[in-house]
C-alpha positions as CSV (number, residue, x, y, z in Angstrom):
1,X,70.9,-22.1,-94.1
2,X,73.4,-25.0,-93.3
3,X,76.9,-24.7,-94.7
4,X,79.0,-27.8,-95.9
5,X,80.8,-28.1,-92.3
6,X,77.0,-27.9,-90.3
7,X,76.5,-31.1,-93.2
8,X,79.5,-32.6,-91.5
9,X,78.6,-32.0,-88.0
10,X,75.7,-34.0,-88.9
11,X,77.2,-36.9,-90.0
12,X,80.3,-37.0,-87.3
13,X,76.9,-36.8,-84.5
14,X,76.9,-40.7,-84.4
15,X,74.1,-40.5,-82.1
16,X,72.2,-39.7,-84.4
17,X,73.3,-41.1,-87.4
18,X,73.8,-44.2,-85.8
19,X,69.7,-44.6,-84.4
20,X,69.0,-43.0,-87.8
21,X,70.6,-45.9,-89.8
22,X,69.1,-48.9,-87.8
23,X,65.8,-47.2,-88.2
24,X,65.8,-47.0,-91.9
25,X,67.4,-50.5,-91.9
26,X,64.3,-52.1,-89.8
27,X,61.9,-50.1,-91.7
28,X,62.9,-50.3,-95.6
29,X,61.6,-53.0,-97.4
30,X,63.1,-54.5,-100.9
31,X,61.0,-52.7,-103.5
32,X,60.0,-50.0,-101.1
33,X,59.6,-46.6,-102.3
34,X,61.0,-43.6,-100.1
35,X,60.9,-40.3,-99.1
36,X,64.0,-38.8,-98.0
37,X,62.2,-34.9,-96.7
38,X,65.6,-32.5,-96.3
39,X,67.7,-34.8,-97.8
40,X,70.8,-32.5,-97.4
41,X,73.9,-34.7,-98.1
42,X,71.8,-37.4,-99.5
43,X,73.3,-40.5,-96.6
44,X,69.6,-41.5,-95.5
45,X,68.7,-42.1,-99.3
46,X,71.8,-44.2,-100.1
47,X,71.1,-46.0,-96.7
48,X,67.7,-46.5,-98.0
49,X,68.9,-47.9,-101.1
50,X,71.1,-50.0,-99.2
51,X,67.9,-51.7,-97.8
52,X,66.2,-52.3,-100.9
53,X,64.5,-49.0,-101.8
54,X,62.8,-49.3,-105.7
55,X,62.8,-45.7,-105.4
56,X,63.7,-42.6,-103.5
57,X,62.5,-39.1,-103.7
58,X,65.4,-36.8,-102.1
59,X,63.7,-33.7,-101.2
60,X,66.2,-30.5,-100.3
61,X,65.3,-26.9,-101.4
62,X,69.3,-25.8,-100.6
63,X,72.0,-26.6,-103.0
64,X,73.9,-29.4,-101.3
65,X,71.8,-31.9,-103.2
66,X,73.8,-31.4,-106.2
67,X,76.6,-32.8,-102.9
68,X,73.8,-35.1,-102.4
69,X,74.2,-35.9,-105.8
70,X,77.6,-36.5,-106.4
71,X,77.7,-39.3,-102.8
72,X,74.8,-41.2,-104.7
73,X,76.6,-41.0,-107.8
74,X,80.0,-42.7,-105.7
75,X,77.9,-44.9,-103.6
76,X,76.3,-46.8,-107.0
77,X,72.6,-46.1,-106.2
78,X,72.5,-42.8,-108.5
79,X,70.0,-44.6,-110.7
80,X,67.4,-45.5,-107.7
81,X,67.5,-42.0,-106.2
82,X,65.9,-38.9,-107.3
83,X,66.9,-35.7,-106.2
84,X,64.2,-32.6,-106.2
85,X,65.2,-29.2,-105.2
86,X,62.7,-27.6,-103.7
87,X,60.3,-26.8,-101.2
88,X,58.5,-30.1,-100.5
89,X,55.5,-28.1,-99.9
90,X,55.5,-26.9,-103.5
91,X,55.9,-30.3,-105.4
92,X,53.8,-33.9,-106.5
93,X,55.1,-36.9,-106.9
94,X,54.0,-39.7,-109.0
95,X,53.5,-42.4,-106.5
96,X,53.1,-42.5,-102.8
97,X,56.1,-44.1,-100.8
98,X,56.4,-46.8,-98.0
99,X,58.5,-44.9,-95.7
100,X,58.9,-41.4,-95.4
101,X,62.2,-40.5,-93.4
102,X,62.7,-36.5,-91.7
103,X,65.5,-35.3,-89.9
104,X,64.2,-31.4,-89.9
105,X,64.4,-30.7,-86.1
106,X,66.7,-28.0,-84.7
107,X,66.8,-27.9,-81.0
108,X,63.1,-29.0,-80.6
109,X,61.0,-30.0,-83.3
110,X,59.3,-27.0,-83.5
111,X,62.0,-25.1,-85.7
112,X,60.8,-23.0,-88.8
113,X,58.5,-24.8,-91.1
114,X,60.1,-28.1,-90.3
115,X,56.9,-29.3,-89.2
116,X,54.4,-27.8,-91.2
117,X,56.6,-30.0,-93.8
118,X,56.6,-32.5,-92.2
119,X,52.5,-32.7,-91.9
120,X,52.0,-31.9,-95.0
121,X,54.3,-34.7,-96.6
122,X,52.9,-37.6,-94.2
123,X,49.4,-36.5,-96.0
124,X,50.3,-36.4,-99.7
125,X,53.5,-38.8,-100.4
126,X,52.8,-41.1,-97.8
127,X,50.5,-44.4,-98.0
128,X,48.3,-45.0,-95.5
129,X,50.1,-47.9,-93.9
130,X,53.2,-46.3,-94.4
131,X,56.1,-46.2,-91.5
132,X,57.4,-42.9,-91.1
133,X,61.0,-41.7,-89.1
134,X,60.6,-40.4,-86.6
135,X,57.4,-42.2,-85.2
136,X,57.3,-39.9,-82.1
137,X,58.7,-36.8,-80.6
138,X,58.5,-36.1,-76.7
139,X,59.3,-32.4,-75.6
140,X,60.5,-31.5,-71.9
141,X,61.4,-29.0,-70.2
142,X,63.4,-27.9,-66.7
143,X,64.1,-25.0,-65.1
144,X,67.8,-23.9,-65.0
145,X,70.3,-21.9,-62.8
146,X,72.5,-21.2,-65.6
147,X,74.1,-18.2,-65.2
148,X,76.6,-18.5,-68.1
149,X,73.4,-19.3,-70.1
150,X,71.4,-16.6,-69.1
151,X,74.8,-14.1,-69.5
152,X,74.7,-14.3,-73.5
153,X,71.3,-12.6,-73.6
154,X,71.8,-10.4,-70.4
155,X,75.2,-8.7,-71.7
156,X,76.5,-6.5,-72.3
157,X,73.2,-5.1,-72.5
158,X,72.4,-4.2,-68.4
159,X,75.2,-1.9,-68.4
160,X,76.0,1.1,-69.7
161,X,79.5,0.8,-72.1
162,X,81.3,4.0,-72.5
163,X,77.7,6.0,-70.9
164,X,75.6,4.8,-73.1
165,X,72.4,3.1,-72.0
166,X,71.9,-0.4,-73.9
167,X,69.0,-1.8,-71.8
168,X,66.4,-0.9,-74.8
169,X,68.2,-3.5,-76.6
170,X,68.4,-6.0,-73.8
171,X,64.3,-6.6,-74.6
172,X,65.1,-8.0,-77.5
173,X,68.1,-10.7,-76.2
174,X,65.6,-11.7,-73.0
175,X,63.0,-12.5,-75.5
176,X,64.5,-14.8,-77.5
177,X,65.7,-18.6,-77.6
178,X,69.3,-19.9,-77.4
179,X,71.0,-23.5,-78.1
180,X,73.1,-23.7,-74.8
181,X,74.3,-27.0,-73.6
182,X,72.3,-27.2,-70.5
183,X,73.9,-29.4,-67.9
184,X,72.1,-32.1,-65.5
185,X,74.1,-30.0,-62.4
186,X,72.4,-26.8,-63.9
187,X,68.5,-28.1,-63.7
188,X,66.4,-26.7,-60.7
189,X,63.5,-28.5,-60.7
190,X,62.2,-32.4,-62.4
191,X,61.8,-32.3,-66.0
192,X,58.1,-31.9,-67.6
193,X,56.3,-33.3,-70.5
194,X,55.5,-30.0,-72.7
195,X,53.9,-31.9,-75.6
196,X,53.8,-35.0,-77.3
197,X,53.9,-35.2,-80.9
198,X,52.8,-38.7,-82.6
199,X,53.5,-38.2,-86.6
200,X,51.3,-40.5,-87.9
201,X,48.0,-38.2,-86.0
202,X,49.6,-34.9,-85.9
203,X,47.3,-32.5,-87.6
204,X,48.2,-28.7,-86.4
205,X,51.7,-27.2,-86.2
206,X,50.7,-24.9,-82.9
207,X,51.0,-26.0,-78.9
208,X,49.7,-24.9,-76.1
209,X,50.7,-26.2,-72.8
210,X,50.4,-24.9,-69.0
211,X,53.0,-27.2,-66.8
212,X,54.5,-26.6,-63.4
213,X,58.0,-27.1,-62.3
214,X,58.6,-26.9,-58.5
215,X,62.4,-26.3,-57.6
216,X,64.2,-29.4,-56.7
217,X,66.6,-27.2,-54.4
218,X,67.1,-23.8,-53.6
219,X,69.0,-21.5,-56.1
220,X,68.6,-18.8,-58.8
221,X,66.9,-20.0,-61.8
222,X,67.6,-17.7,-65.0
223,X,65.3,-19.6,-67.7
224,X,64.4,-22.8,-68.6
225,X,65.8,-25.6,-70.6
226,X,63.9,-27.7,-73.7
227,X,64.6,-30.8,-75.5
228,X,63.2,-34.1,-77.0
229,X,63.3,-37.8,-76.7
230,X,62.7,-39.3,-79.7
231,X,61.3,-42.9,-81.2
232,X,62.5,-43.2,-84.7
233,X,61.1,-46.7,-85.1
234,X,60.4,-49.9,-82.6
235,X,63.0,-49.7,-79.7
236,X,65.2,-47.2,-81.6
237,X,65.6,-43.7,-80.4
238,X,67.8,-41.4,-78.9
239,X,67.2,-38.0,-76.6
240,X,69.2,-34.6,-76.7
241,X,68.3,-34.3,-72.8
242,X,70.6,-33.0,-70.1
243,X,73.1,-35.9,-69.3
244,X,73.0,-37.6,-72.7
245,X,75.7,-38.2,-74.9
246,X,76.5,-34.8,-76.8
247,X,74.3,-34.7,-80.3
248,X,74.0,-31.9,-83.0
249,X,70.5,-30.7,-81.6
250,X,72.2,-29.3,-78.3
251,X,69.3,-28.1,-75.9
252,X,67.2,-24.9,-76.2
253,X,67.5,-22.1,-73.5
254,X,64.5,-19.9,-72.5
255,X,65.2,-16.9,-70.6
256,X,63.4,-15.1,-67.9
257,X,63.2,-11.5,-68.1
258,X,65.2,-11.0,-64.7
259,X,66.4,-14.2,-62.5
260,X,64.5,-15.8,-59.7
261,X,65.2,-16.7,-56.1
262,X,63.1,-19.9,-55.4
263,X,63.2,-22.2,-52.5
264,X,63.0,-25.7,-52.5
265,X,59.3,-26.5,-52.7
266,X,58.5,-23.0,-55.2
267,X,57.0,-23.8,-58.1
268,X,57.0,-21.8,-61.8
269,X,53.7,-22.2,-63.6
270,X,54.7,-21.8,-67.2
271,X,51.7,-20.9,-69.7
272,X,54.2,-21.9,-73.1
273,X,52.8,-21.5,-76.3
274,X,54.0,-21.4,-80.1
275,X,52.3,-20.2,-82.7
276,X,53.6,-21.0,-86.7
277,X,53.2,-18.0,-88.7
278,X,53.0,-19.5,-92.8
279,X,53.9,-16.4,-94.1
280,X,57.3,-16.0,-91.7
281,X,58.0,-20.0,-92.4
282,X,58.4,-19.6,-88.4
283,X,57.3,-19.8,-84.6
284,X,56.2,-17.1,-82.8
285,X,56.8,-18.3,-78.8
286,X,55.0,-16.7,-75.7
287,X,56.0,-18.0,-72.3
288,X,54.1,-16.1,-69.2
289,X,55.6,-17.0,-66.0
290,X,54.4,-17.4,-62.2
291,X,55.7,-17.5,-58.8
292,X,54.0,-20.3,-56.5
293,X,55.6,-20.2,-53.3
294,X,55.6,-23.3,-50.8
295,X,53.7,-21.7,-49.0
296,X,50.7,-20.9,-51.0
297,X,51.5,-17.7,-52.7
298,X,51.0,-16.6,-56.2
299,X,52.1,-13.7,-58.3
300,X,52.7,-13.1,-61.5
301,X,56.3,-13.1,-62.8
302,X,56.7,-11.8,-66.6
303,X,54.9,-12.2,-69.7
304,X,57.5,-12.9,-72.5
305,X,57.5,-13.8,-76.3
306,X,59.6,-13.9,-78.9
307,X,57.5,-11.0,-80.7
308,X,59.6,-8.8,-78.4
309,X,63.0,-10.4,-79.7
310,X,62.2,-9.7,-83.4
311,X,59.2,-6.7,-83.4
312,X,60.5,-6.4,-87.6
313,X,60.3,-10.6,-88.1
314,X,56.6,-10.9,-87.2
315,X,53.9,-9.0,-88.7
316,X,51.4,-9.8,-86.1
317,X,51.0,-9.8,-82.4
318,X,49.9,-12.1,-80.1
């Protein structure tokens, strides 16, 4: 759950919040009604009202709406807006809305029931030639010789503290998912397309994707990195990628189970995979590695998934 000062992180991320407002502003028409999905503080459904929205819905299940509240209230638009607590999932509206605007990502868009959400308000508030923000999501992904990355789920689990063997606890940490800041210097091979997700066709919340990243250089490589480009609406977006201006997102970092010496010319074949679990309001990840040498070779690397992180999240395996 986000606290007041991850609310203001948010609005001081000017990358965002700057793509965010343009986008509302070329997509809001005078009389339009609006769907503001996570609302939090409430600033896309007073910039909303700023371009003419009849009517917005504010949807936010946590309690900084009554925040949210309170800015409409001082920005003179408390009267246009309406603000539902709840779980969008769980509520009707009385009329569909022109735009429908989502900010729900974490690192990637796949990030608890974000878009399960988001799917499922596109189908039942939304018009049929309605614009929605984002438009588009594009994943990516790189692999990385981070060791300073790959060091907050490696330790202080590989060794022993005081003679006490941690490594049964180091399964968890190398089967698991980190924001890191991933630098451009870091990345090992090309980036990848993982997936593409178009909003207004986007029916299923899983993936599947097998993709291939040959090293750039030789090197280590610990993991690999994740992130998006995004299209908000026509020519506005913005990317969290390696080598972009700093935003709120960060970039996700995917461990391997051990690192990886690779020349230049290896490849690692990645089977990824993430599975949304309804009853967990979460992913469940799998990402099976392998080693294709320059030189023809093949052999299998490790078989990893987040169902090793947290064995008492998930009541199912894979």
């Amino acid at each position: 759950m986000y606290d007041i000062y991850d609310h203001g992180r948010m609005i001081a991320d000017r990358v965002r919040g700057d793509a965010y407002a343009r986008a509302i502003a070329s997509a809001v028409r005078p009389g339009d009604i609006v769907v503001d999905l996570g609302t939090g503080t409430g600033v896309f459904a007073v910039l909303a009202c700023r371009a003419g929205a009849r009517r917005v819905y504010a949807i936010e299940p946590a309690g900084i709406i009554e925040v949210a509240r309170e800015i409409a209230a001082a920005n003179g638009c408390l009267d246009r807006i309406e603000f539902l607590q709840s779980d969008s999932r769980k509520i009707e509206l009385p009329e569909k809305a022109n735009v429908l605007i989502a900010d729900l990502r974490g690192t990637i868009p796949f990030f608890t029931a974000s878009l399960d959400a988001l799917i499922d308000a596109r189908n039942r508030f939304l018009r049929e030639d309605g614009a929605l923000i984002p438009q588009r999501d594009v994943v990516f992904a790189a692999l990385a010789e981070s060791p300073d990355s790959y060091a907050v789920h490696d330790q202080p689990w590989a060794s022993r503290w005081e003679g006490v063997d941690l490594t049964p606890a180091r399964r968890l940490t190398a089967n698991s998912m980190r924001k890191r800041m991933i630098e451009p210097e870091e990345l090992i091979s090309q980036p990848a397309i993982v997936v593409a997700l178009d909003y207004a066709t986007i029916a299923a919340t899983d993936f599947e994707a097998a993709i291939a990243l040959p090293a750039t250089r030789d090197g280590v490589v610990h993991g690999f990195a994740l992130w998006f480009d995004t299209l908000l609406a026509a020519g506005i977006g913005f990317s969290n990628a390696p080598g972009s201006t700093p935003t709120i997102y960060g970039r996700s970092f995917v461990p391997f189970e051990s690192p990886v010496d690779l020349r230049e010319g290896d490849a690692i074949l990645i089977d990824l995979g993430a599975r949304f679990l309804s009853d967990a309001d979460d992913y469940l990840w799998r990402w099976n590695t392998t080693l294709k040498t320059r030189d023809g070779q093949s052999r299998e690397l490790f078989r990893q998934s987040t169902f090793f992180g947290h064995p008492w999240k998930f009541g199912v395996a894979e």
